[in-house]
PLY file of the C-alpha trace (Angstrom):
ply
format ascii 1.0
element vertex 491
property float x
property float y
property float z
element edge 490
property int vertex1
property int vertex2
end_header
-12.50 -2.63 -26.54
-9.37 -2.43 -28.64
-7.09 -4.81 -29.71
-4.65 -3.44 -26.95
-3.26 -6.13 -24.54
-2.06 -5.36 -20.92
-0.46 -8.65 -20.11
1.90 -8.86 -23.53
2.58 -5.47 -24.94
4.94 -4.01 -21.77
7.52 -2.30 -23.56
3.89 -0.01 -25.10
2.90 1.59 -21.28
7.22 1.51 -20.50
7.17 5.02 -21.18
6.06 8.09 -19.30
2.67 9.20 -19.79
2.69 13.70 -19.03
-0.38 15.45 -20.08
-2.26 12.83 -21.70
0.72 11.76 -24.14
3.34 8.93 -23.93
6.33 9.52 -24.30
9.79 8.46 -23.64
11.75 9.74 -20.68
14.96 11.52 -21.94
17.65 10.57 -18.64
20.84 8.88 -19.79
20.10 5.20 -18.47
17.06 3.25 -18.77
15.47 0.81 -15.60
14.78 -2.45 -16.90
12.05 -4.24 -15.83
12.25 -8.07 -14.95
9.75 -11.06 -14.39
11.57 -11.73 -11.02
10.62 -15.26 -11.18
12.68 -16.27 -15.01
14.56 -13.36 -15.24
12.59 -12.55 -18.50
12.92 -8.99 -19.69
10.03 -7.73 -19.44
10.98 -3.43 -20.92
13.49 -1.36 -20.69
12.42 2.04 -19.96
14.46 5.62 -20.08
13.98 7.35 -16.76
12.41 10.14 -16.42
14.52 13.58 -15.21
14.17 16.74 -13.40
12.87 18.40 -16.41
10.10 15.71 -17.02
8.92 16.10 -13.35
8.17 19.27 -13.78
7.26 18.65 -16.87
4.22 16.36 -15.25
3.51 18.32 -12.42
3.15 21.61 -14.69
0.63 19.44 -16.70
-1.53 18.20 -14.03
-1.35 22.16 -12.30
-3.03 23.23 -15.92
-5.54 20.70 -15.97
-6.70 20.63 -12.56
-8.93 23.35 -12.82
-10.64 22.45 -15.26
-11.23 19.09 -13.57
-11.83 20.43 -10.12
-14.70 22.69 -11.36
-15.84 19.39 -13.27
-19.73 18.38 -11.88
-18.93 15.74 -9.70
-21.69 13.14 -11.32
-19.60 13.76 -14.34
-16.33 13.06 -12.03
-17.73 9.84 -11.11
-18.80 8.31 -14.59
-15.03 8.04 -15.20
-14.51 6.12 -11.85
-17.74 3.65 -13.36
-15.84 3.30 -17.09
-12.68 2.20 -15.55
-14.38 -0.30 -13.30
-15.66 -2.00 -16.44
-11.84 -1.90 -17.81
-10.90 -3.49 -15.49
-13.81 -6.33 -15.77
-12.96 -6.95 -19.07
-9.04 -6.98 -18.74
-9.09 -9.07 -15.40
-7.49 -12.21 -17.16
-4.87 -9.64 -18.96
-4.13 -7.66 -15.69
-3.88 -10.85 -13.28
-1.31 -12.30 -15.85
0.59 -8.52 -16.45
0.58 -8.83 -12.23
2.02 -12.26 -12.16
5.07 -11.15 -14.53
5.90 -8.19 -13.13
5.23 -8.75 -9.58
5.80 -12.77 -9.37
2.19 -12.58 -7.60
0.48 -16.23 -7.56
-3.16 -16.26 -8.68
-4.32 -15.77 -5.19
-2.35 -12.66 -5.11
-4.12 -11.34 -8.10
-7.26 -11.98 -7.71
-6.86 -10.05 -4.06
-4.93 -7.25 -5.41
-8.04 -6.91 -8.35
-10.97 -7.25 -6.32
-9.36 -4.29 -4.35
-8.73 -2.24 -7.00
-12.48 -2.43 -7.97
-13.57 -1.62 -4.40
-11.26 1.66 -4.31
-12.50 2.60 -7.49
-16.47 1.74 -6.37
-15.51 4.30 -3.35
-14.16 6.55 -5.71
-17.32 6.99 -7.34
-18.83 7.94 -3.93
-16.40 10.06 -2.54
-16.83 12.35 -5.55
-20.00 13.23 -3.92
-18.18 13.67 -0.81
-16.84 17.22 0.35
-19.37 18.78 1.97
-19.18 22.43 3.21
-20.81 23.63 6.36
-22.48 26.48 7.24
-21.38 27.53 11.06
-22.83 30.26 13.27
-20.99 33.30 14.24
-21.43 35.43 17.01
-21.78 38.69 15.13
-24.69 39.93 14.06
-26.03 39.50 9.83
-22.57 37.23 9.75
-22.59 34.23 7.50
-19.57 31.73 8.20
-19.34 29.08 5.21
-16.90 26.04 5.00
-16.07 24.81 1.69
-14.15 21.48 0.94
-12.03 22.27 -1.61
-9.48 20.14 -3.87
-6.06 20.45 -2.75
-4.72 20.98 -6.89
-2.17 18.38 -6.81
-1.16 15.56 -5.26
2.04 13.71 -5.55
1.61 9.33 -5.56
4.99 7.13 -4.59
3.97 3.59 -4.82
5.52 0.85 -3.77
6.60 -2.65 -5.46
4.39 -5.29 -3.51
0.53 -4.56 -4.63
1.91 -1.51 -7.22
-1.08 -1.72 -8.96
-3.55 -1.61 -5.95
-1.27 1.23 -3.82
-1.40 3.14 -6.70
-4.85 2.90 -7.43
-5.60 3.44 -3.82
-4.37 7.01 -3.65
-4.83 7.88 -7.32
-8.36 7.42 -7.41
-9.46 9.28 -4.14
-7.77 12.23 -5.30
-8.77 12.41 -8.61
-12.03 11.77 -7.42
-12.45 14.89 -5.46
-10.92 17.28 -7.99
-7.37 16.87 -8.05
-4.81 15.98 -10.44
-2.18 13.57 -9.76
1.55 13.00 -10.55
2.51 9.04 -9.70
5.70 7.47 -9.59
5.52 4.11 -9.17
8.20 1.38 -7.93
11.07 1.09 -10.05
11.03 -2.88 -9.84
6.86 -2.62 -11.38
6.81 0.38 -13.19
4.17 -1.03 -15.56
2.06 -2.71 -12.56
2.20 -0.06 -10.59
2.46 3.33 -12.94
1.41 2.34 -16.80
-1.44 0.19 -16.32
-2.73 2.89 -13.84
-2.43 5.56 -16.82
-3.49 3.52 -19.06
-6.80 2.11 -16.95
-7.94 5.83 -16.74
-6.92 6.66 -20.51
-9.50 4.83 -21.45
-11.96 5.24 -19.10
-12.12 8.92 -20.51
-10.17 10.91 -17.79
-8.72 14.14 -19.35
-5.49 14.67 -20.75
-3.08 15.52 -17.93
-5.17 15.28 -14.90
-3.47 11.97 -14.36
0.85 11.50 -15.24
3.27 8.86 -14.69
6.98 9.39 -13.94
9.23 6.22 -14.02
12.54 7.30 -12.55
14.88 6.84 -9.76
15.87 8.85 -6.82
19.64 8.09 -8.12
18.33 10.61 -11.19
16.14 12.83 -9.57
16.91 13.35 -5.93
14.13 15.21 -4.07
12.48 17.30 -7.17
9.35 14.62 -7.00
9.17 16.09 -3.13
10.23 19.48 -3.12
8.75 20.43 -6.52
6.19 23.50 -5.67
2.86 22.17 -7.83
2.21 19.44 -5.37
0.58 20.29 -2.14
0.09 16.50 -0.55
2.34 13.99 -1.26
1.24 10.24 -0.65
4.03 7.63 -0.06
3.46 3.98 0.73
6.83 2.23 1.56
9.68 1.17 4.08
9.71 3.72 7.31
13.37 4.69 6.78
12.01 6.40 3.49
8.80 7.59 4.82
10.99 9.16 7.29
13.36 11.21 4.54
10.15 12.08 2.54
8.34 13.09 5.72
11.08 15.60 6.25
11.99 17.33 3.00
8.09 17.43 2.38
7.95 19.29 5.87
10.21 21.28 5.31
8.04 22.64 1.71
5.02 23.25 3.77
3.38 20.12 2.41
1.30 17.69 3.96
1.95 13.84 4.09
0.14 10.72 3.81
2.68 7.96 5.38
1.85 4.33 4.96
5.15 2.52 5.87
6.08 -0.58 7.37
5.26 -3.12 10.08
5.71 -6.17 12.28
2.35 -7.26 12.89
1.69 -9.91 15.75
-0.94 -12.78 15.44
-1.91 -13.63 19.09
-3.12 -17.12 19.96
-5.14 -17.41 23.52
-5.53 -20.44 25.39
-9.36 -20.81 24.41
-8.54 -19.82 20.29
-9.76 -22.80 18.01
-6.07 -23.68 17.06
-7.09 -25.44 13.83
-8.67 -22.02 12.62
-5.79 -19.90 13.85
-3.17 -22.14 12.16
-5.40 -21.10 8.65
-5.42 -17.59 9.53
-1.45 -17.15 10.55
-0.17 -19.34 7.62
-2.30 -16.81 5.28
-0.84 -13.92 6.97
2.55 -14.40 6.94
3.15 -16.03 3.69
0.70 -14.25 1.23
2.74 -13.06 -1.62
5.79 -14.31 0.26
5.68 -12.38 2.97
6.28 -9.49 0.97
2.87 -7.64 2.54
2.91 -4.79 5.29
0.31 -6.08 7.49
1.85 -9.97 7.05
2.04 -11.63 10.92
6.11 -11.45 11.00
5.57 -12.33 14.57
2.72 -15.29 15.87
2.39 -15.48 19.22
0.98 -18.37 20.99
-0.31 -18.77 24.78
2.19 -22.14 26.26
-0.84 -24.21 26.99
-1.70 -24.76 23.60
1.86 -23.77 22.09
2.62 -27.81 21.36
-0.96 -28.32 19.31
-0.41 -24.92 17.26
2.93 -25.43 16.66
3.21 -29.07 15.27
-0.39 -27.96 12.80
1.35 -24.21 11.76
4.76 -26.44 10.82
2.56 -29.32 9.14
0.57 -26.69 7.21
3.75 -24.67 6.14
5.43 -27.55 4.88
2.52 -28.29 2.46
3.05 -25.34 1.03
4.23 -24.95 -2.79
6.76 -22.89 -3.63
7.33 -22.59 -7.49
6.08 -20.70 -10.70
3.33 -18.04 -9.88
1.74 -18.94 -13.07
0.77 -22.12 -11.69
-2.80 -21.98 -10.11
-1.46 -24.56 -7.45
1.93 -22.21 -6.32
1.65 -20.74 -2.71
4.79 -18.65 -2.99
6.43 -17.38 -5.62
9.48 -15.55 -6.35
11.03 -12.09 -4.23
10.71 -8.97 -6.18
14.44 -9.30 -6.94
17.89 -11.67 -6.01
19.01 -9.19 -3.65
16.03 -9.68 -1.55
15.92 -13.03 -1.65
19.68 -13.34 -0.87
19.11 -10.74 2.69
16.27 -12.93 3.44
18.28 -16.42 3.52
20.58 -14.90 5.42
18.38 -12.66 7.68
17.47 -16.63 8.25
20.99 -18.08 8.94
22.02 -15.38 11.34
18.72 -16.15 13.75
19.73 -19.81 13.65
23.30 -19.16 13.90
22.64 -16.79 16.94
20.54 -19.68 18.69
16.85 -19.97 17.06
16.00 -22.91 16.09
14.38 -23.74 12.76
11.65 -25.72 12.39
11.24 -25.57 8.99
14.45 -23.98 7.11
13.63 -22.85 3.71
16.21 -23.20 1.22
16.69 -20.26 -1.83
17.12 -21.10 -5.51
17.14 -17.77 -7.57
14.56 -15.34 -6.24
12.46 -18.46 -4.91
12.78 -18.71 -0.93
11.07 -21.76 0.87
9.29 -20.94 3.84
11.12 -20.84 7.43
9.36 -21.29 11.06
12.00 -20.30 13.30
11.38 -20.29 17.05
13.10 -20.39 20.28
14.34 -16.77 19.82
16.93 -15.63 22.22
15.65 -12.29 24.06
16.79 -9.59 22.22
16.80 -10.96 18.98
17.29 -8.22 16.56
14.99 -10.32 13.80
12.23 -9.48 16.56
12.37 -6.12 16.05
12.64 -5.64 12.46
9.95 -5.81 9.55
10.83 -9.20 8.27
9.87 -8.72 4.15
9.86 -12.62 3.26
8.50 -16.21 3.78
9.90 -16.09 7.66
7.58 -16.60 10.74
8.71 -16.30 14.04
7.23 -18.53 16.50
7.20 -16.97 20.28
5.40 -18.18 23.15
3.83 -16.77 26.37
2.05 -17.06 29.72
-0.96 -14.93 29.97
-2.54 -12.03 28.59
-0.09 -9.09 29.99
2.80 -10.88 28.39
1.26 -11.27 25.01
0.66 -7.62 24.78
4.14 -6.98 26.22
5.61 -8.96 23.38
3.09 -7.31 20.83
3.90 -4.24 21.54
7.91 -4.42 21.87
8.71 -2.82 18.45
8.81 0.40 17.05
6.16 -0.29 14.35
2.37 -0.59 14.91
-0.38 -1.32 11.48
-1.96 -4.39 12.28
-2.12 -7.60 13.99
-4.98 -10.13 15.12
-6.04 -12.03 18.53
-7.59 -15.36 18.10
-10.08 -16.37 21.11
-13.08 -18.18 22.12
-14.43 -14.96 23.88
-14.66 -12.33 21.24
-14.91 -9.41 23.97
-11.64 -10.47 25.94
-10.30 -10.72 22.42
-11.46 -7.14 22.10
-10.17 -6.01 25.28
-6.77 -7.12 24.57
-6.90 -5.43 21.26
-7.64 -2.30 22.52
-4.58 -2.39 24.74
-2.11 -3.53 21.52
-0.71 0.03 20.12
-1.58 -0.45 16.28
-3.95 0.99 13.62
-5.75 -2.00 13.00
-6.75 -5.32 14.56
-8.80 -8.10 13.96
-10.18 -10.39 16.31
-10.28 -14.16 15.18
-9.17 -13.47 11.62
-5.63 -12.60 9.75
-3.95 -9.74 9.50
-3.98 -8.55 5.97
-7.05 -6.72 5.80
-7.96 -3.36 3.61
-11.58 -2.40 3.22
-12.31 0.78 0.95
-14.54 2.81 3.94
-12.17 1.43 6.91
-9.51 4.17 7.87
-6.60 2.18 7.31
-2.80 3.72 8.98
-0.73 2.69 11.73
0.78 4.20 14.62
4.41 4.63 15.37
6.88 4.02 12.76
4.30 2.63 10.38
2.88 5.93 9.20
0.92 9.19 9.92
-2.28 10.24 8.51
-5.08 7.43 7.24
-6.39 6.55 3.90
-9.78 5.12 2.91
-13.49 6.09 3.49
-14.38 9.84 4.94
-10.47 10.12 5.74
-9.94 10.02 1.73
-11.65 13.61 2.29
-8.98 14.78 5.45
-6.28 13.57 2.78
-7.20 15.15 -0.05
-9.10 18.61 0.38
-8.57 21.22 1.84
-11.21 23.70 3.73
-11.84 27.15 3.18
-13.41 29.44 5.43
-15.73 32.41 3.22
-17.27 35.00 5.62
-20.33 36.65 4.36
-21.41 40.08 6.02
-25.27 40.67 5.66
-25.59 44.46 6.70
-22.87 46.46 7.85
-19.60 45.95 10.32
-18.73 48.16 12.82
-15.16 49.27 12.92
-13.69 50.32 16.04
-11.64 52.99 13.84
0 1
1 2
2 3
3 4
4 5
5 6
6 7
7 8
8 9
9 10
10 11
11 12
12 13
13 14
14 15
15 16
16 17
17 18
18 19
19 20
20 21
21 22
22 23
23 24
24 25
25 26
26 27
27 28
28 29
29 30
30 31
31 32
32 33
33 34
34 35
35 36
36 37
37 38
38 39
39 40
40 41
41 42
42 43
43 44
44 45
45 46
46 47
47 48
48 49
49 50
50 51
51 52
52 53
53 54
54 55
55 56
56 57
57 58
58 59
59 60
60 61
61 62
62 63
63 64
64 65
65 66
66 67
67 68
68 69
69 70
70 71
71 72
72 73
73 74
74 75
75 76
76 77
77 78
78 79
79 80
80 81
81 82
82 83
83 84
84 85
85 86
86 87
87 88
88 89
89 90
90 91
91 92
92 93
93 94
94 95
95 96
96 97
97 98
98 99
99 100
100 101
101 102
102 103
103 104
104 105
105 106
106 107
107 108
108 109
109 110
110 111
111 112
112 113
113 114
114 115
115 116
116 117
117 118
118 119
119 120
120 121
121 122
122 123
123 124
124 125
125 126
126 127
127 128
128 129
129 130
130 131
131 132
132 133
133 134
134 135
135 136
136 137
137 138
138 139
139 140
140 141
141 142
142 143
143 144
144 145
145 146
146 147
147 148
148 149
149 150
150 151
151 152
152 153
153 154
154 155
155 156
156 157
157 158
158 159
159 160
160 161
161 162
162 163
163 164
164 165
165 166
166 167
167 168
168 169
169 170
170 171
171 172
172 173
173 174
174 175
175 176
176 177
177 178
178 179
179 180
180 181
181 182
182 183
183 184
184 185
185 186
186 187
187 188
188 189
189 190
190 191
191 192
192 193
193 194
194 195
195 196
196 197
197 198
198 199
199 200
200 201
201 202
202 203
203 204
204 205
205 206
206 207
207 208
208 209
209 210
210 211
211 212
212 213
213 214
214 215
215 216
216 217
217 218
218 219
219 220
220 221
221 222
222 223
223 224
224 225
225 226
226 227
227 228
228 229
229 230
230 231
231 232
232 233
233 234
234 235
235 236
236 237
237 238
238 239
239 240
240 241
241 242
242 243
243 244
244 245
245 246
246 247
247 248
248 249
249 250
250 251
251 252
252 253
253 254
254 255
255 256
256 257
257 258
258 259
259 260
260 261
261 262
262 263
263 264
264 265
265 266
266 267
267 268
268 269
269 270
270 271
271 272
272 273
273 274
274 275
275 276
276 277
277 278
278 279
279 280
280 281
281 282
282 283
283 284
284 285
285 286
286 287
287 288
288 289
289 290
290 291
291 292
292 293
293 294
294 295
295 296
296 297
297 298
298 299
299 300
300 301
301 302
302 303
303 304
304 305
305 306
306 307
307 308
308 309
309 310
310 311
311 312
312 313
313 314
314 315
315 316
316 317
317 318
318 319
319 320
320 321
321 322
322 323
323 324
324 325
325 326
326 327
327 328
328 329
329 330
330 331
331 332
332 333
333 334
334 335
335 336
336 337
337 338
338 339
339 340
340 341
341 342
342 343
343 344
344 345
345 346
346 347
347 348
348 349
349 350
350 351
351 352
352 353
353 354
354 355
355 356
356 357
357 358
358 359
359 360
360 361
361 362
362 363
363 364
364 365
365 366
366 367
367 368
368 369
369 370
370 371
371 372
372 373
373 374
374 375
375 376
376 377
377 378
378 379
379 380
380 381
381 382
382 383
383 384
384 385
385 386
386 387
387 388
388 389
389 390
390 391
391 392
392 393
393 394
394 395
395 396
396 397
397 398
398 399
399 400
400 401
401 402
402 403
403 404
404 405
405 406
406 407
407 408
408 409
409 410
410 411
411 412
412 413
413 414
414 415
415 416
416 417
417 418
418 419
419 420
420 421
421 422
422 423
423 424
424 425
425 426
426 427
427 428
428 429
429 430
430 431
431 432
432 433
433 434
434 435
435 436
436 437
437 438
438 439
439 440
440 441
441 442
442 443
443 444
444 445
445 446
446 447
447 448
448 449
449 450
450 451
451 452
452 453
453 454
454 455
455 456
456 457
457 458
458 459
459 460
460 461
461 462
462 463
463 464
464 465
465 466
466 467
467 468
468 469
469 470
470 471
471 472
472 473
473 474
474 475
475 476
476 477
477 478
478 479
479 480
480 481
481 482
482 483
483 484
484 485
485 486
486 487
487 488
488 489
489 490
């Protein structure tokens, strides 16, 4: 390996990285990139502009070819080199992840082990897109299906597990032919866009098959989305986005990937070992502060066992350490930024002030928010309804099954959730009947395995990622008639 180090040397991968080269962006202003837990800066980095977008997507169009027609055992042994980058860089990535992204070590060592599973499915679904040969019902006719790269596909990554959302998309795509434009977060550029580029750089992957643009909509409007090289466009972010790229990519003739938003629900039964669902609900609301689309915003707890959950979930929350993510003992660290942390507090005072109660009331100092169990919501609540991106839980109690999937499903998202029961079949049951992508029955709700479809229903997204739907996503199928003999023509 070289001398080159990930976790120290940000302001080398601040720069855009188009057809194998890095170089600086040439906008007017520059995003600068903050450790949101001191403030540190981190790099300062000129945004990219309408010209370097297509700049980047003309690159990737040229090499794609070239890489498409590539033998796909030769595709893979790129996907295998980068998995050992990442095995010897894991101490430099987990600490580039902690200053960018204010993860705590748990966060990082989730986020890598991940990444290594997307890219171990990479290497597999290179091997992947299989045609079909289908019968036809005239005579000497030969009807093959071939799977076929899309060209190009267009990444927007978000800012909570940048380098993990990115990966997630990038690698799939690449792996089955394509080349790939990524713009990552403009609060982890490096996280989520440089270390990508650079990860692949040297794991071998051709010049421009791969390119980074850091920029902001406020420079480049829709060009990322309406440009004409891209054919898919994958976004992973808030559903009021999702929504806007959903449309102007519509309206291009291109196809989406939507993973957006959620407000999952962590049901507790009557026969649920409490002590075990306490574990499982503080770890999925307060992972990485909450900041996590799948995090249980809502827990939901049958009354004849509410008292016993609630006094261990408060007990448990209260324990938890809220400080420096560089310390191995921090729970939760700091919000991506002050504004967040700021419409968090007082996402917080308005429920109380408008008759929750707060059970624990977490106080903010800089971008650090403590932890808040509020409960006692009045019916209606608009915090109820609303993806809650912070260290908040929301404590609501029922009577009975119906009511618990009543309550579950009362909001216009649906990616995960959980149901914790003795009985894993009437656990099941209910599950079935909660309107979600994904849910898991007696464990949390942050879950993401590499062959597991993985999408939600309603506003939380269209289309699915992971496993055979990596190959829906990211090919495209030709029909090729062959005529053996001769047609008849009816003129």
């Amino acid at each position: 390996m070289s001398d080159y180090s990930y976790s120290s040397s940000f302001d080398e991968l601040a720069y855009q990285y188009i057809g194998g080269e890095w170089r600086a962006g040439s906008g007017s202003w520059d995003i600068v990139d903050f450790n949101p837990y001191d403030g540190e800066k981190l790099a300062s980095i000129t945004v990219a502009t309408v010209e370097e977008i297509d700049l980047a997507y003309r690159a990737a169009e040229r090499a794609q070819p070239a890489w498409g027609a590539t033998n796909p055992y030769r595709r893979r042994l790129v996907f295998e080199r980068a998995l050992r980058v990442i095995d010897d860089r894991e101490d430099e990535l987990a600490a580039a992840i902690t200053a960018e992204c204010g993860g705590t070590a748990v966060k990082a060592a989730f986020e890598l082990h991940l990444v290594r599973e997307f890219l171990r499915e990479a290497i597999h679904l290179a091997l992947q897109a299989e045609g079909r040969i289908l019968p036809s019902p005239d005579d000497g006719k030969e009807n093959r299906l071939y799977r076929l790269p899309v060209g190009v596909v267009g990444v927007i990554s978000p800012f909570n597990f940048p380098f993990l959302l990115s990966v997630k998309s990038v690698a799939p795509a690449l792996a089955l032919g394509n080349a790939v434009v990524l713009k990552p977060h403009q609060n982890t550029p490096v996280c989520g866009g440089g270390l990508v580029a650079k990860v692949f750089e040297e794991a071998g992957l051709p010049g421009g098959v791969l390119n980074v643009v850091i920029t902001d909509i406020a420079e480049i409007g829709d060009a990322l989305i309406e440009h004409p090289v891209p054919k898919v466009i994958s976004f992973t972010g808030s559903d009021k986005v999702g929504r806007h790229v959903a449309t102007v990519a519509a309206a291009n003739f291109k196809r989406t990937i939507l993973e957006l938003g959620g407000n999952s629900a962590l049901i507790v039964l009557d026969d649920a070992d409490v002590d075990y669902a306490v574990d499982a609900a503080v770890f999925s609301r307060f992972i990485h502060q909450g900041q996590v689309c799948m995090a249980a915003n809502r827990v939901l707890v049958d009354r004849r066992v509410e008292r016993e959950f609630t006094e261990k979930f408060v007990a448990k929350v209260k324990s938890l350490k809220v400080g420096d993510p560089r310390d191995p003992a921090t729970h939760i660290g700091p919000l991506i930024n002050a504004g967040q942390a700021e419409a968090v507090s007082a996402l917080v005072d308005q429920t109380v002030a408008d008759g929750a109660t707060a059970l624990v009331h977490g106080t903010a100092d800089g971008t650090l928010v403590g932890p808040s169990v509020l409960t006692g919501l009045p019916e209606g609540s608009p915090v109820l309804g609303q993806e809650i991106f912070g260290p908040v839980a929301l404590l609501i109690p029922f009577d009975g099954e119906d009511e618990a999937v009543r309550i579950a499903n009362s909001t216009q998202y649906g990616l995960s959730g959980a149901v914790h029961t003795g009985d894993v079949e009437r656990g099941v049951r209910i599950a079935k009947r909660i309107d979600t992508g994904m849910i898991h029955v007696n464990d949390g709700t942050v879950h993401d395995e590499a062959i597991v479809p993985f999408g939600g229903e309603k506003n939380s997204g269209v289309g699915r990622l992971n496993g055979d739907s990596m190959v829906d996503a990211f090919t495209t199928t030709k029909w090729i008639s062959i005529q053996h003999g001769r047609s008849r023509f009816p003129f």
